[in-house]
C-alpha positions as CSV (number, residue, x, y, z in Angstrom):
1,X,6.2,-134.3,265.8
2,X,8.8,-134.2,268.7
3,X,10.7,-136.6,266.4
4,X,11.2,-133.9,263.8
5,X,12.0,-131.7,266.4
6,X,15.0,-133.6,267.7
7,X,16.2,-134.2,264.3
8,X,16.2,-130.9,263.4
9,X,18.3,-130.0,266.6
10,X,20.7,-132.4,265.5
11,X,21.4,-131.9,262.2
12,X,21.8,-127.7,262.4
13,X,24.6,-127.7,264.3
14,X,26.2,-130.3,262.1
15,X,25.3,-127.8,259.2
16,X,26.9,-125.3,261.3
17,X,29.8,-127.2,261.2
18,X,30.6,-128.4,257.7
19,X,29.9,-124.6,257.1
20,X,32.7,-123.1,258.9
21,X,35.1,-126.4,258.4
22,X,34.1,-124.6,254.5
23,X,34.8,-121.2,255.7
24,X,38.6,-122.7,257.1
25,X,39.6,-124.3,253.5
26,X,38.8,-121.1,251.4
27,X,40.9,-118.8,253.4
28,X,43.6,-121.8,253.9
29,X,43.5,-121.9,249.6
30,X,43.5,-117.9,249.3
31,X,46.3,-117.4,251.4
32,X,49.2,-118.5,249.2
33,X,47.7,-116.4,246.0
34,X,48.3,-113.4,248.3
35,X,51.6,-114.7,249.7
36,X,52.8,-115.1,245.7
37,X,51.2,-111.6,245.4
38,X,53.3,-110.1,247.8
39,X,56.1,-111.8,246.7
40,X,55.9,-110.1,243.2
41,X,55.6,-106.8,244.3
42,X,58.8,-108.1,246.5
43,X,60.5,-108.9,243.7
44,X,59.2,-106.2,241.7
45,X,60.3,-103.7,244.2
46,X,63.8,-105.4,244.4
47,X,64.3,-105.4,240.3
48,X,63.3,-101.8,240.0
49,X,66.1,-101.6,243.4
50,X,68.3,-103.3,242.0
51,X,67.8,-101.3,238.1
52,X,68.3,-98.5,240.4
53,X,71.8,-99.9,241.7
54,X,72.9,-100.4,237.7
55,X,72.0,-97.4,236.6
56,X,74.2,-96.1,239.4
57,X,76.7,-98.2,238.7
58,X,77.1,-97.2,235.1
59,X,77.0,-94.0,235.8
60,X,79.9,-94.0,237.9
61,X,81.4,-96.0,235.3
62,X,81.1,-93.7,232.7
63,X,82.7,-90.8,234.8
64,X,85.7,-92.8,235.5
65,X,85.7,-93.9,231.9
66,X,84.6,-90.3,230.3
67,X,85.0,-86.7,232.0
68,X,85.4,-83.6,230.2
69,X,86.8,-83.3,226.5
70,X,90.3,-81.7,226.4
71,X,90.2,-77.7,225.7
72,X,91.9,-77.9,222.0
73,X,89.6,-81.5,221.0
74,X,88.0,-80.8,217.5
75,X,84.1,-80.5,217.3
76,X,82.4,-83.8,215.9
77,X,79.7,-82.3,214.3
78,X,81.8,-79.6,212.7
79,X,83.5,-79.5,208.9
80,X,87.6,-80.4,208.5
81,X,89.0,-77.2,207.7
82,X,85.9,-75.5,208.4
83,X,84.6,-76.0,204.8
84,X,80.4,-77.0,205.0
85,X,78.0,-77.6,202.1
86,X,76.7,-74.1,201.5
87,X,75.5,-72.5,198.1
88,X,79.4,-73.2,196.2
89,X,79.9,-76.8,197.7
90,X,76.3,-78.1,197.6
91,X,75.7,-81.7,198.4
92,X,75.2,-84.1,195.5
93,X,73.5,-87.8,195.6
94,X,74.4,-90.2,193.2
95,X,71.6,-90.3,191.3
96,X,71.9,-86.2,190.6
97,X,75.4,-86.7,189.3
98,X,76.4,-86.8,185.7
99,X,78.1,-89.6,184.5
100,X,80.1,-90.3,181.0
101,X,81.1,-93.1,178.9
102,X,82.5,-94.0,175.3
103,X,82.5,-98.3,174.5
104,X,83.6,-99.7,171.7
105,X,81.4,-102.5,171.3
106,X,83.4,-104.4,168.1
107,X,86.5,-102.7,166.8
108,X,87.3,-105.8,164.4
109,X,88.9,-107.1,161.1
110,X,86.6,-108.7,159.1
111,X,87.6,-111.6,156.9
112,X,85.9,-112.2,153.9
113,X,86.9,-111.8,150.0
114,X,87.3,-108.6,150.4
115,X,88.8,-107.8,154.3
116,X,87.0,-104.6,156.2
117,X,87.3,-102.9,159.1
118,X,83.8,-103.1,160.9
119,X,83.1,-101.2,164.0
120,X,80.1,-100.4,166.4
121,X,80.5,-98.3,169.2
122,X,78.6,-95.7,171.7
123,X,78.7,-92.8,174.0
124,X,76.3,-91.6,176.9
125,X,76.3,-88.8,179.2
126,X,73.7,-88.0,181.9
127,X,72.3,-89.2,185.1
128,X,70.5,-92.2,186.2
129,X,67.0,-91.7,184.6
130,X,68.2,-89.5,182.1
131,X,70.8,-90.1,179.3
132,X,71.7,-88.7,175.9
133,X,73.4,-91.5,173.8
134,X,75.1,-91.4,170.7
135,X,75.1,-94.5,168.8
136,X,77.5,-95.0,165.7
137,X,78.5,-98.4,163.6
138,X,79.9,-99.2,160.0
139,X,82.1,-100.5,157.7
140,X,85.5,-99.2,156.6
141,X,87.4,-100.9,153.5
142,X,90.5,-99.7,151.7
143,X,90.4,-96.0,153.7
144,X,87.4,-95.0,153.3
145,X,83.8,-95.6,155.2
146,X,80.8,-97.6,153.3
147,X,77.8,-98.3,154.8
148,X,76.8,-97.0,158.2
149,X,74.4,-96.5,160.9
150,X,74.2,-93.2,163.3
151,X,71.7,-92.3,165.9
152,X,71.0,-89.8,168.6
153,X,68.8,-91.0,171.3
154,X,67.3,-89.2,174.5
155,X,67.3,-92.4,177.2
156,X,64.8,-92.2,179.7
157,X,64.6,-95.3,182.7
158,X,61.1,-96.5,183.5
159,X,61.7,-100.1,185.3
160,X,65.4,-100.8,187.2
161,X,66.5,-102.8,184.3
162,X,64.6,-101.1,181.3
163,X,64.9,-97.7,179.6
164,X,63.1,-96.4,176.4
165,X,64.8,-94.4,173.8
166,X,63.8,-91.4,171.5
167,X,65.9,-90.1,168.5
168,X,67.1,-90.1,165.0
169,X,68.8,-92.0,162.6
170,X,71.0,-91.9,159.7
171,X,71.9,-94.8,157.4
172,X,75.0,-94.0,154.9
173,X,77.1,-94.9,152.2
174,X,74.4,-96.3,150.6
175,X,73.2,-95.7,146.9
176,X,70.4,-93.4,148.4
177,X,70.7,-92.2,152.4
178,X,68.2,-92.4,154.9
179,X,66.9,-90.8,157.7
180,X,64.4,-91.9,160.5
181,X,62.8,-91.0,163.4
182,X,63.0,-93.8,166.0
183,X,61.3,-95.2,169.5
184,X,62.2,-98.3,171.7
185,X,63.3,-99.7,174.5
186,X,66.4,-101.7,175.7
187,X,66.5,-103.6,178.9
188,X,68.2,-106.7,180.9
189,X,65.5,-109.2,180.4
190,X,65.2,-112.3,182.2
191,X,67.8,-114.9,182.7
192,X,70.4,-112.4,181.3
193,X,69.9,-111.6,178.1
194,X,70.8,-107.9,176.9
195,X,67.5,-106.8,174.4
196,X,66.9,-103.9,172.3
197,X,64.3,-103.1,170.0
198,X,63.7,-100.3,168.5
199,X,60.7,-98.7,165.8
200,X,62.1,-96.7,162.8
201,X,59.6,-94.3,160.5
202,X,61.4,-92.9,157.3
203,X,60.4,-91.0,154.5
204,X,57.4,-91.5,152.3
205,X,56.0,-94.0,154.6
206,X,59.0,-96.2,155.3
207,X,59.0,-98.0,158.0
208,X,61.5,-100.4,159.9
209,X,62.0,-102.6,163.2
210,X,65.3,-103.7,164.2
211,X,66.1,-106.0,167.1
212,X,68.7,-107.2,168.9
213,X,69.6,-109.3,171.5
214,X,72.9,-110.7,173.5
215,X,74.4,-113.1,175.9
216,X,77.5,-113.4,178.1
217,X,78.5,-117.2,179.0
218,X,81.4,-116.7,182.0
219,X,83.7,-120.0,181.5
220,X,85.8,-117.7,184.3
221,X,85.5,-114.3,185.3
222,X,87.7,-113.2,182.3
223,X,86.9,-115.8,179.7
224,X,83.7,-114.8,178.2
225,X,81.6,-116.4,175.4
226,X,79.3,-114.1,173.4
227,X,76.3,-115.2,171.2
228,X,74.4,-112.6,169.5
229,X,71.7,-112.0,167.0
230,X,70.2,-108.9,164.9
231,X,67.0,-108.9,163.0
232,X,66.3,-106.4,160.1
233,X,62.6,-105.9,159.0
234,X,61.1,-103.4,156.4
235,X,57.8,-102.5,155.6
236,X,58.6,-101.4,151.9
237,X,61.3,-102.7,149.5
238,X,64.2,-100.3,148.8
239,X,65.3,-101.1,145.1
240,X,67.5,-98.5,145.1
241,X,69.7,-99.6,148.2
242,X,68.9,-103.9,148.0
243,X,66.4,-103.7,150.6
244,X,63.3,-106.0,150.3
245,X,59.9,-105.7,151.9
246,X,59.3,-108.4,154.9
247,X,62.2,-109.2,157.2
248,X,65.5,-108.3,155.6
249,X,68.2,-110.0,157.1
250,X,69.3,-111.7,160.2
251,X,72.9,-111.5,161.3
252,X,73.9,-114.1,164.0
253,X,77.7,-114.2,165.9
254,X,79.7,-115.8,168.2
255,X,82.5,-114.1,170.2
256,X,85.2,-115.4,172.6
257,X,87.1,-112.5,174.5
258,X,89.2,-112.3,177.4
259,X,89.1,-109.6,179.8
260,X,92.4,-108.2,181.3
261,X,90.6,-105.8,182.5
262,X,86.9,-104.9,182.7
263,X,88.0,-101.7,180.5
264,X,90.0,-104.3,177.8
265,X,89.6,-107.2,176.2
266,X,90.7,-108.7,172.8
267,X,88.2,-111.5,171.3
268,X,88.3,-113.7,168.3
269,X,84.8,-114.9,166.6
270,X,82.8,-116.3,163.8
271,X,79.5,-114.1,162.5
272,X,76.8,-115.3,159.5
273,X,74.6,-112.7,157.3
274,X,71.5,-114.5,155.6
275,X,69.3,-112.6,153.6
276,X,65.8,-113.5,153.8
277,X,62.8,-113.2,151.9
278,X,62.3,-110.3,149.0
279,X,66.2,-109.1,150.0
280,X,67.4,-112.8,149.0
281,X,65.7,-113.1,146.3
282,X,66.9,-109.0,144.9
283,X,70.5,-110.4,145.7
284,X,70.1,-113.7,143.9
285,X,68.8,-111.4,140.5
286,X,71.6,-109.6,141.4
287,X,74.0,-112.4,141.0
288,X,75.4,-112.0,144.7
289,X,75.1,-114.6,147.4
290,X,72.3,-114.1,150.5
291,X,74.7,-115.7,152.7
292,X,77.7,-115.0,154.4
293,X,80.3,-116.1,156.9
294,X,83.4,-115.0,158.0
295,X,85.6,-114.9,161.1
296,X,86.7,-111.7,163.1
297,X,89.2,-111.2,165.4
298,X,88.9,-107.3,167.1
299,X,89.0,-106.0,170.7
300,X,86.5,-104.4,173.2
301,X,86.9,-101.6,175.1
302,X,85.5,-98.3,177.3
303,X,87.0,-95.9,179.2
């Protein structure tokens, strides 16, 4: 029992001292945390200080740099001449401004047996979503204008590269005219390539799809190669002007121009007319051929 005693006695005051050697360490490791603490704020203090000093300096800068504006220096913020956008000068973005334009897609001799004048041309006039375009193209031989294609369309955009079309159409010098009522759309399609197709109903239940698409090879930025094709379909034949039910005709060309200017530029080509289906065989009864090629040499140009 005294045994225990004594032990006891001894070993408590070498708890007593591993506990405050403990005591020592944790203050020893807490004091460099604060230390870097302070030193923050130090440095924290000493950047805001030395923001201070900047700011002071660039202030003093900018009065030796600046000062006062002379007595007679104009207003920035006012109008030259003291004109401003009020009720007669109101301001205009571009896509409320009306634009025009007349292109003559193919101004060209044509030559076959008999050598023609063939032309296709349009003009619009409008703004950016909305447009009213007059379409126009034909045939002129010895003076005087044989068949022909006119249409009035209101152009409306729907996508950035697409824009549907509403109007009328007139096909003449023909054995018997015709008149439709027409809906389509014409766009930039993928890769490039210029489409429009268009939905024609006529009289007495006639009804018509035309097509037609385009593409511009650049050899250079002024040498420019063309390949094009129109499609002709008709739900009804038309004895009376050649026309027979089913696709009608496709007409496919080739055109090399040169640009001297973006406004102007003459080309030379080669173009093909086959007849198809129940036209060919109305032009075979009617001892003509249902195919036809012939070069053409013409010149392109808007303003």
């Amino acid at each position: 029992m005294n045994m225990k005693i004594i032990s006891a006695k001894k070993i408590l005051p070498g708890l007593l001292a591993i506990t405050a050697l403990m005591n020592v360490i944790t203050v020893q490791a807490a004091e460099p945390v604060m230390r870097c603490g302070a030193g923050m704020k130090m440095d924290s203090r000493s950047d805001t200080s030395s923001d201070m000093n900047m700011e002071g300096d660039h202030d003093m800068s900018m009065d030796m740099q600046g000062g006062s504006a002379p007595a007679d220096a104009r207003d920035p913020h006012a109008f030259a001449d003291g004109y401003t956008h009020d009720d007669r000068f109101p301001l205009e973005l571009a896509d409320e401004t009306y634009f025009g334009m007349l292109m003559f897609d193919k101004l060209e001799r044509v030559d076959a047996t008999d050598p023609y004048t063939a032309f296709e041309a349009h003009a619009r006039i409008g703004r950016d979503y909305d447009k009213l375009v007059v379409m126009t193209e034909g045939e002129v031989e010895n003076g005087k204008l044989g068949e022909s294609m006119s249409g009035v369309y209101w152009q409306h955009a729907v996508a950035t590269f697409w824009d549907t079309q509403l109007g009328v159409r007139h096909d003449g010098g023909m054995e018997e005219n015709r008149d439709w009522l027409g809906f389509g759309f014409q766009g930039l399609a993928p890769y490039w390539f210029e489409i429009r197709a268009m939905a024609y109903v006529g009289e007495n239940g006639r009804t018509t799809l035309a097509f037609a698409a385009d593409y511009e090879m650049l050899f250079t930025q002024k040498l420019i190669l063309q390949p094009a094709i129109e499609i002709n379909a008709y739900s009804k034949s038309d004895a009376k002007n050649n026309m027979g039910s089913g696709i009608s005709d496709v007409t496919t060309g080739l055109r090399l121009r040169y640009e001297f200017t973006r406004q102007f530029s003459p080309y030379i080509g080669i173009e093909n007319l086959k007849m198809l289906g129940n036209t060919a065989d109305i032009a075979k009864t009617n001892n003509e051929p249902d195919s036809d090629t012939h070069w053409v040499a013409g010149v392109r140009f808007w303003f």
